[in-house]
N, C-alpha and C positions, 0 to 999 in steps of 0.2 A: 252648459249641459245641465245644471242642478236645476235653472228655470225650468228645462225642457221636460224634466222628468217629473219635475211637480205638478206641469200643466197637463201634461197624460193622466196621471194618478188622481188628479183633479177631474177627468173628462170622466175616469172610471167611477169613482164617487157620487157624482151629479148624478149618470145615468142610473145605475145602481138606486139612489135616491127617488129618481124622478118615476121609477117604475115599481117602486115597491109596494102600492097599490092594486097590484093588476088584479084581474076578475080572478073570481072564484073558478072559473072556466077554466083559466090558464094553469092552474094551479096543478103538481101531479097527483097520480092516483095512489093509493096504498102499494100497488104492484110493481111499480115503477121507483119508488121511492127504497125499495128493499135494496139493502144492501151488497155490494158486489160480492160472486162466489170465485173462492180462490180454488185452485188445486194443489198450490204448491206450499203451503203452510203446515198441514198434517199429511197432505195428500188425501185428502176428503172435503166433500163442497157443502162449506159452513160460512154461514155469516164472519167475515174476516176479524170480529172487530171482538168476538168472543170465540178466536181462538188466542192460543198461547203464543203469539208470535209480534212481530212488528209487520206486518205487512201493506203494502200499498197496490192499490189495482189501476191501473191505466187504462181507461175505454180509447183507445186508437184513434177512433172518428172524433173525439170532443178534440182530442191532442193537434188532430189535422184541421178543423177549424181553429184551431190558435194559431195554423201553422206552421207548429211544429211536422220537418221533413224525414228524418230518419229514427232507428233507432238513438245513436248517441244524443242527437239533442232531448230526445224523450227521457232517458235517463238524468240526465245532467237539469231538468226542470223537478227534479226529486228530492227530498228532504234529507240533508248531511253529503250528496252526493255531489263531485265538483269533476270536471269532463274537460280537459286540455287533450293539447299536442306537446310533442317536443319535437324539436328540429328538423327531424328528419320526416315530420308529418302523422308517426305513429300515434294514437287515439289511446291516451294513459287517463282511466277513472278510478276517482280517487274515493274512498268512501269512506265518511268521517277521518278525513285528517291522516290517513295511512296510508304511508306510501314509504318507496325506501329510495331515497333521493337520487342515488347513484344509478340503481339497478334497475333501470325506468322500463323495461320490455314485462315483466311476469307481474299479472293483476292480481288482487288479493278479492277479486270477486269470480262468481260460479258464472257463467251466461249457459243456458238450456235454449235451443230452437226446437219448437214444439216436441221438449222434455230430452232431448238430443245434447248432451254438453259437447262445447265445441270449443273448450280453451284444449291446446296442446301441448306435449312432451317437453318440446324440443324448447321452444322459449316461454310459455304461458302466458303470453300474452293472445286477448280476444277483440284485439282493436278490428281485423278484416272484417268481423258485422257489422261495425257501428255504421258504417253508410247504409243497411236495408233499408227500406226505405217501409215509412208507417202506411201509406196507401193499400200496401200486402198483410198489414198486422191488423188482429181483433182486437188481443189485447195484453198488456203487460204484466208482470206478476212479479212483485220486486220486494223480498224477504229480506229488510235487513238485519244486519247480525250474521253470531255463526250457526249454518245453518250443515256439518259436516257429520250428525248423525246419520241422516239419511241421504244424501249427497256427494257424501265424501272428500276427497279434498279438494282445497280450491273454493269449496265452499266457507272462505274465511267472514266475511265483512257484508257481506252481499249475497245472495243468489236471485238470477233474475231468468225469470222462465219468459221466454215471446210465443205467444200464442199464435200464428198466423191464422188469416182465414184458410188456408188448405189444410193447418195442424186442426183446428176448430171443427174441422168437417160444415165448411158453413156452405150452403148450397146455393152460391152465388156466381152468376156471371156480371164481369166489369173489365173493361179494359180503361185504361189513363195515358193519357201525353200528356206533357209538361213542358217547361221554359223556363231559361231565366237567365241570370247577367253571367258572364265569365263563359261563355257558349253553353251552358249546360242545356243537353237537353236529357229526356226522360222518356219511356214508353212501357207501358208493360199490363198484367192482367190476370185473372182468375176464370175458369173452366171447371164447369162441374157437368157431369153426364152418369147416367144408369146402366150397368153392364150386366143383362141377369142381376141376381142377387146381388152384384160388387157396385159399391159407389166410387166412383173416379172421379178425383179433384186434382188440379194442378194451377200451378200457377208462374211468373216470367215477370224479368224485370230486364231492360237495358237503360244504363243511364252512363254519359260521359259530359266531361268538362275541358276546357282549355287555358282552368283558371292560373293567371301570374298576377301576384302584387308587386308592384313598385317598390323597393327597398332604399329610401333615400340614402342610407349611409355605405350602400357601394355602390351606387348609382345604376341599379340593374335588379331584376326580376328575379322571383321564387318560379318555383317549377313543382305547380300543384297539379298537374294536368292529371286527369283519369279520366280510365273506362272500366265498368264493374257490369258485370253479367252473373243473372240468377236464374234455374229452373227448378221448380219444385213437383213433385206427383206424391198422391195418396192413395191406395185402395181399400176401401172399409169393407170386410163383407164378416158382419154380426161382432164377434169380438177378435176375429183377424184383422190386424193392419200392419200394410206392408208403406213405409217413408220413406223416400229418400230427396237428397238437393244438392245440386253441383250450383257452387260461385267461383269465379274469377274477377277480380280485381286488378287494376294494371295502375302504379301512381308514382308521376313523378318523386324528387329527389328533396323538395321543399325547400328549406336553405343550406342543405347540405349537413353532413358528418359534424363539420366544426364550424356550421357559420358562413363559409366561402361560397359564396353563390356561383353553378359553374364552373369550379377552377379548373376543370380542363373540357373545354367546348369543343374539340374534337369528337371526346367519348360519348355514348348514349348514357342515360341512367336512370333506372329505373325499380321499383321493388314490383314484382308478380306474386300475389297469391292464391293458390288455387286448393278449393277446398270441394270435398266431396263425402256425403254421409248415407247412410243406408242403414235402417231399424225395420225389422221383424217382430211385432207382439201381437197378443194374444191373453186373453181376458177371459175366464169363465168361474161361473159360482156351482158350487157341491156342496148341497144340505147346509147354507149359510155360508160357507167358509167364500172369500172371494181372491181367485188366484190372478197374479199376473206374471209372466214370464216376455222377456223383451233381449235380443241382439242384436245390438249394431255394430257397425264396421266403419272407421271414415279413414280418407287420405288426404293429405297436405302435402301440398309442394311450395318451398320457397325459392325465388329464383332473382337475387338482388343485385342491380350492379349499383356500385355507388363511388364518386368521387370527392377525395378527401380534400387534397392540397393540388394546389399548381406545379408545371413541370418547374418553373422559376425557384418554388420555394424548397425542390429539392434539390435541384442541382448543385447548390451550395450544399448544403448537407455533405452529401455525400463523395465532392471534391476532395473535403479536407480530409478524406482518409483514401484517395486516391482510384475512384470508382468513379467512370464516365456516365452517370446517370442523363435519361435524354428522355423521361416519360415521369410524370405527376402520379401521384400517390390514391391509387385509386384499388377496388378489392371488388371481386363478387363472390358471392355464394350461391352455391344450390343444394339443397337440402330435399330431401321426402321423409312423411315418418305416416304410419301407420297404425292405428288404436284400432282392438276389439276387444268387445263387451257383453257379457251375458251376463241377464240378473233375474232369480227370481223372489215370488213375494207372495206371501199370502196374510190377508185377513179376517183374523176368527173371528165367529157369533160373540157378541155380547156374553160378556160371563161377568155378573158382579158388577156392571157398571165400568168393566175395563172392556175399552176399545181397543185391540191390541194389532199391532203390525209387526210379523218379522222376516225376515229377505236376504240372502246371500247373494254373493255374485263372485264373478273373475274378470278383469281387465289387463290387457297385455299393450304393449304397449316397444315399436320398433323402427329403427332408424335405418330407411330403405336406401338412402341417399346422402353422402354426406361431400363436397367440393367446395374448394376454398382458397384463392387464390389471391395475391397479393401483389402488386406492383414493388411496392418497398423490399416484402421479404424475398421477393423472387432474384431483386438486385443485389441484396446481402447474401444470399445461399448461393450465390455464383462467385462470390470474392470472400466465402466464409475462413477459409484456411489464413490469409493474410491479415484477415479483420481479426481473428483470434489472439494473434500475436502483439495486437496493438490495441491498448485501451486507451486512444485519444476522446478527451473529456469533451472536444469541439464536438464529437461525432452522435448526435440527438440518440441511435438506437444502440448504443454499446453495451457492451455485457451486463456492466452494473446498475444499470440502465433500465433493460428491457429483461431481465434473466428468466422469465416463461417465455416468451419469443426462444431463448437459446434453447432453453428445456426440453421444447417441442421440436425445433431442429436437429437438437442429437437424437431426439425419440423417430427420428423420421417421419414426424407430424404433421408439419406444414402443409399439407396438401387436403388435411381433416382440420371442417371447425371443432369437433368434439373427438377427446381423444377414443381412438376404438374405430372414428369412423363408421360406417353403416351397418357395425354390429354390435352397437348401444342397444340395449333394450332392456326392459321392466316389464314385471308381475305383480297385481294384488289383486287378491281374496280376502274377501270380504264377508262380514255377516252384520245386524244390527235389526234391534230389539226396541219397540217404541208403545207405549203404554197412554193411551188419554184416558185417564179415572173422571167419571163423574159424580163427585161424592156428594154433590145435593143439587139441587135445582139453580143453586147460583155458585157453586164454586168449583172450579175443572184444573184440576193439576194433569202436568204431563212428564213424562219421564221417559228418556233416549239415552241406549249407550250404542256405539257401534266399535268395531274394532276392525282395521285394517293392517293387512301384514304385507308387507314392499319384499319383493326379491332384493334390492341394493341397499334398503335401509330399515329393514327389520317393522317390529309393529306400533300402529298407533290407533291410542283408545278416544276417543271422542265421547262428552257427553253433553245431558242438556236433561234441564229441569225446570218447570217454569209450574206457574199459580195464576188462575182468570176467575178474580170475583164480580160478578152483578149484584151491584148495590140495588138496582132495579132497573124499569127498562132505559133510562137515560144514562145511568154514569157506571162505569165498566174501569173498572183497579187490574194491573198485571203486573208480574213481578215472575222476572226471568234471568236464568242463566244460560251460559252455552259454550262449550270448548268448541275447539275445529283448531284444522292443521294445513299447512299447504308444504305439499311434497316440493321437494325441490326439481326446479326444470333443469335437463339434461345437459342446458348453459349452466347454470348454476353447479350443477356436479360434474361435468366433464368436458367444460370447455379446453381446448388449448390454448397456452399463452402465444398470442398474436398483437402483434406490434397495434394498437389504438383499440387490440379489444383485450378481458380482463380474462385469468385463467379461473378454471372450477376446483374446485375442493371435494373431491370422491368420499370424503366421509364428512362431509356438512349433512347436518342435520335440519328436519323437516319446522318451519316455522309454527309456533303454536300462539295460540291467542285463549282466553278467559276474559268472557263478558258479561259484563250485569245493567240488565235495562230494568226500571222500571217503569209505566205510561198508566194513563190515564186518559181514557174516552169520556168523553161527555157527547149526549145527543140529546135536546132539550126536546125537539119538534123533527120534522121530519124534512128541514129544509135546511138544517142547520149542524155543522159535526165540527168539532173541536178535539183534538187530540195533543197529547204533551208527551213525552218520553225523553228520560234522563238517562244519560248510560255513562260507563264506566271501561276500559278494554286496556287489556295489558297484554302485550305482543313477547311471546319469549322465542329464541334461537331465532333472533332476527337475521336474513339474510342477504347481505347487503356487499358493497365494495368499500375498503381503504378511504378514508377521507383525507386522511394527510398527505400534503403533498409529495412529501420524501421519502414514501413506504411505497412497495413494489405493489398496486393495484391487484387482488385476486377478490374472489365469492368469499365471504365468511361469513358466521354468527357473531351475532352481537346480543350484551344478553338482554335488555330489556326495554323499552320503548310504551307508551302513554298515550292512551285517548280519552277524553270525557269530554261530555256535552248535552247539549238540547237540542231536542229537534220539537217541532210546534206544526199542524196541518191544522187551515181551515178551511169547509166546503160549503158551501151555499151556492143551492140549486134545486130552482122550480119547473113544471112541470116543459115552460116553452121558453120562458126570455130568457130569464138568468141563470149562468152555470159561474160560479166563482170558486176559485183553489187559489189556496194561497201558503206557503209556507218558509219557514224562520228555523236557519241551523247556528248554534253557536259550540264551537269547537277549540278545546284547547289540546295539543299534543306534542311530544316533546321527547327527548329521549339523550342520554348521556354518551358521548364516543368515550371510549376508554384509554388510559394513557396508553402512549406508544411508543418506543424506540425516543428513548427521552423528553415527550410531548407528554405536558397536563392533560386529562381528562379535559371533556370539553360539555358544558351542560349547553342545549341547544333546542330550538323550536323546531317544529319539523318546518324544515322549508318551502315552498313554492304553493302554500293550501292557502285559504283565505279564511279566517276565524269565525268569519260571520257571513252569513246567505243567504241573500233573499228571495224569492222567486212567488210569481203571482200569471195566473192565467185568468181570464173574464172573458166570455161568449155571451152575447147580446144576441137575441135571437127577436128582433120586432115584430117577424111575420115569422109563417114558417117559410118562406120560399129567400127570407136574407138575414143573413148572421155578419156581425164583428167579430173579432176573436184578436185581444190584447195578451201579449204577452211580456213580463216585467223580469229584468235579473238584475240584480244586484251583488256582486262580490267586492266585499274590502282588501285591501291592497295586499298582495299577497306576502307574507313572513319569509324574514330573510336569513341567508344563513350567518350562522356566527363565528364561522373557521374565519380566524385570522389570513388565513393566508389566500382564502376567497376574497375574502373583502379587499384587501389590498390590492388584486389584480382589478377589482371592482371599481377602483377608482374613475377607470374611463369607461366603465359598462356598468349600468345598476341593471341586475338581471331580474329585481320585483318588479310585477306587473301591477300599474295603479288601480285603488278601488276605481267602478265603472258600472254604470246604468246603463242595461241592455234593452230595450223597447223595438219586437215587432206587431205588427199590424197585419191582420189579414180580412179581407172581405170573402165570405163565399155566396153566390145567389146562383138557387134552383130550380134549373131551368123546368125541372119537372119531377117528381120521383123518382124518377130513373137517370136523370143527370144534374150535372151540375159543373160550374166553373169556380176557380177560386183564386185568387191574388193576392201576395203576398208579398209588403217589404220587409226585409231583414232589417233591422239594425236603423230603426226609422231616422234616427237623430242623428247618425254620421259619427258613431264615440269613436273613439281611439281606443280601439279592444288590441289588448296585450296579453300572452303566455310567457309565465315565469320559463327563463331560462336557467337558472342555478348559473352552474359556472360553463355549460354550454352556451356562450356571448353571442349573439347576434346583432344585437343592438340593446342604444339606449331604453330602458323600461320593459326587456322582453322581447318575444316572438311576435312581430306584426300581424294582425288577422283584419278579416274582411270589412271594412266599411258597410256603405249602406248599401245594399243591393237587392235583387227583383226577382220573384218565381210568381210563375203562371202557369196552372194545370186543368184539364179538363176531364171530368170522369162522366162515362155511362156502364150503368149497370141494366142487365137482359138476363 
């Protein structure tokens, strides 16, 4: 594998080398060479690079010549930013080294669909986008830090705004088919037309799979199969816009809750997500001042069945306390929750040199559905009065045992994943105040506070301060601060105790974070960008689960946790051959569990991140009508946990997944302006790619992932 990767990285060098000559012809022009405009930094469209933020812009189409298929690989080819699974298949990104090991479902990043946030209530977790697919995207906007002045929560580590072409208003017709290994296929498209004064844009996706890997060590197949379906519409008419997009998603069970591939091949099993969003805004200027007012509405539905354990491995169980069990340990849910949102905003005239923004809103937030159903608990609540009377130590779910399980049965619970059932809900009103000074011609300070006030958890202030000096036009100094907070998800505050899931804590409090970056641009020429950024991040009322094995599993704070690091982007890119990114995160993060019920403090790395990351993209463009497009990943092996009592069961599983050098390859050639084909292998060199599993075991070295495999797609654009 190391030959293989040095002979690639070698192939990119030579060529690189051998075309660095090219004519002055090729060369790009001043206008082309300008810097990308973000919206999601100040919310004003400035050279990114001399505003106060960290930001990165993703052109879509360069990402799709590398390759690169959906959003999540888009992100995860990003600097500090590391993009796994766990077991059950869900799509956990991790940014800069923060994550909370236990409580793998709620992200600590914002995701926006063209300005739409679409993380939810109910778990917070934003993994159902990560399959869009980049063929429907213009382009990416990906702020890291906290970014929860203007944002709010959620916006902890990350905010990443996707720009589609129907969000863009981009007046394009294209439809795409696609192919590739594991039956996947693809279809989908963009529409635009004139309606009187209204423009109508929309756009469509279908893509499904039939993918199983081989699992050597139980001699049987994962259950990755899906099918995901998208439709989008837009109507612009002047500064009316009316948004909305329904997806569904349908995906198998992966390796299962605990590992068991299958263990009960009767049942079906499957997770359903169905999302649907809807925005109303409206844009207009009075004597300078420039207003926006915006409401959206979205629904979610989850709809999961999943199996845990074999009928085999319970029937014993549940013998020895005298219950004729004759069905495996399996649970569904169904859930609905419902978010609405109004916000307005206005931006006054220049006064002083201060650019000023300030914006109120309200979001509600309601739990329309709530179903929960259990195998195991369903067998205990039918022989509960006898089981009461006998605390046999044989019996795996017994009182002292499981005591949120019993909690929830005398509360009459069991039948709700969140206690309350489908009359959970939340409120916050909001307001925040944002100031860009330009106090001289090369130095721009910024100053944000916002304040947000929760129905269930009272208020939180958010702020953010930052400093952008130009040395002159080449080297650009910043120096930034920024709070942010993430509410807790309604699992995290009201879950029930249920036998294999963790109960909620109604007075846990909101996660808060303190960050300090400072970066450094350098731009020598106009073909060349160098950027360094050092930061600092200290997570407080961390909100996490029990690490110890012999403490009853629930939501709590923890108080403090550590990130620092570097991140490093370089770009070089000429007008037609070469397009080169390349960037370097190195990360250290850590955080101490606290003594417990007679257990030492435990000082500990955060587990399952990889310290160091490298990622590199190269587009070779020889003509215009054919491009190469390489892609490089590199992660070192991922850090292990230091619980004594993981490790010891680790003996016959090492849940770290090995460092690993990731190289695709893609060819696109054009067949003409308006089409084109493009081929792609994945994973050219056949690695052994692994996802840490923590103490979730499936096998030796981690979560198995795809070998080398093949897509093939075709686009015309009219």
């Amino acid at each position: 594998m190391r030959k293989s990767w040095v002979i690639a990285m070698g192939i990119v060098v030579f060529t690189l080398t051998l075309h660095a000559n090219e004519s002055v012809e090729q060369m790009e022009d001043f206008q082309s060479l300008l810097s990308e405009v973000s919206e999601i930094a100040t919310k004003k469209s400035l050279n990114v690079d001399y505003l106060p933020s960290v930001v990165t812009v993703v052109d879509a189409q360069t990402f799709v010549d590398g390759g690169i298929q959906n959003l999540g690989e888009a992100l995860g080819m990003l600097p500090g930013i590391q993009v796994q699974i766990n077991q059950m298949g869900y799509t956990m990104t991790t940014v800069r080294g923060f994550k909370n090991p236990n409580a793998y479902l709620s992200d600590k990043i914002k995701i926006l669909i063209d300005g739409v946030a679409i993380n939810n209530a109910v778990s917070g977790t934003t993994s159902f986008y990560m399959d869009f697919p980049m063929q429907l995207i213009e382009k990416i906007e990906v702020l890291r830090g906290p970014a929860s002045t203007v944002y709010g929560a959620g916006a902890f580590y990350a905010t990443v705004n996707v720009i589609t072409k129907l969000g863009n208003a981009k007046k394009e017709n294209q439809v795409f088919v696609g192919a590739g290994s594991y039956g996947y296929r693809t279809v989908g498209g963009n529409l635009f037309a004139n309606a009187g004064d209204w423009k109508i844009f929309s756009d469509g996706y279908y893509q499904t799979n039939t993918k199983e890997l081989y699992f050597e060590p139980q001699d049987g197949y994962t259950d990755e199969g899906m099918r995901d379906l998208s439709l989008g519409f837009k109507a612009q008419n002047g500064g009316l816009e009316f948004l909305a997009r329904f997806k569904r998603s349908v995906y198998g069970n992966f390796y299962s809750f605990e590992g068991e591939l299958d263990p009960i091949p009767q049942k079906g099993e499957e997770h359903i997500n169905t999302y649907f969003f809807t925005q109303l805004a409206y844009k207009h200027s009075y004597n300078d001042y420039e207003f926006e007012t915006k409401a959206n509405f979205s629904h979610r539905e989850l709809d999961t069945s999943a199996n845990i354990y074999s009928i085999g491995s319970q029937i014993g169980k549940f013998s020895s306390v005298g219950i004729d069990m004759q069905d495996g340990f399996f649970y569904y849910e169904k859930s609905a929750e419902q978010n609405y949102a109004i916000e307005s905003s206005v931006r006054l005239p220049e006064i002083a040199s201060n650019d000023i923004s300030l914006g109120v809103g309200l979001q509600y937030a309601a739990v329309r559905k709530d179903e929960f159903f259990s195998s195991v608990e369903d067998a205990i609540v039918s022989s509960a009065d006898p089981l009461a009377l006998r605390d046999d130590p044989s019996f795996r779910y017994r009182l002292n045992k499981e005591p949120a399980f019993w909690t929830s049965y005398e509360n009459g619970e069991v039948g709700h994943l969140l206690d309350g059932g489908n009359s959970v809900t939340r409120t916050n009103v909001y307001a925040y105040a944002q100031d860009l000074i330009s106090v001289s011609d090369a130095v721009d300070v910024i100053l944000g506070l916002r304040l947000d006030n929760y129905s269930d958890f009272g208020s939180q202030l958010s702020k953010r301060a930052g400093i952008v000096y130009r040395a002159n036009d080449e080297l650009i100094f910043k120096v930034l601060y920024g709070s942010a907070f993430r509410a807790p998800t309604f699992m995290e505050a009201y879950q029930n105790g249920h036998i294999n899931f963790r109960a909620g804590d109604e007075n846990i409090k909101p996660e808060e974070t303190n960050t300090y970056e400072a970066v450094v641009i350098y731009s020598p020429n106009f073909y060349n960008r160098f950027s360094l950024n050092v930061f600092y991040s200290e997570l407080t009322n961390v909100i996490d689960l029990e690490e110890f094995q012999d403490t009853n599993p629930g939501y709590q704070n923890f108080d403090r946790r550590l990130s620092r690091g570097v991140e490093f982007e370089y770009n070089y890119k000429t007008k037609l051959a070469h397009n080169f990114y390349f960037n370097a995160t190195y990360i250290d993060a850590g955080y101490t569990i606290p003594a417990e019920d007679g257990q030492p403090a435990v000082n500990v790395s955060m587990p399952d991140i990889s310290d160091v990351m490298l990622k590199a993209m190269y587009i070779y463009t020889p003509i215009k009508a054919l491009s190469f497009g390489t892609t490089w990943r590199y992660f070192a092996q991922t850090t292990s946990t230091e619980l004594e009592w993981v490790l010891e069961e680790a003996d016959e599983y090492d849940a770290t997944a090995k460092a690993v050098h990731i190289f695709d390859e893609t060819v696109t050639y054009r067949l003409s302006p308006s089409s084109e084909i493009r081929a792609t292998v994945k994973n050219l060199f056949d690695a052994d790619v692994r996802m840490p599993a923590y103490y979730y075991y499936t096998a030796d070295g981690g979560i198995q992932r795809e070998g080398r495999n093949y897509f093939v797609s075709y686009v015309h654009r009219f």
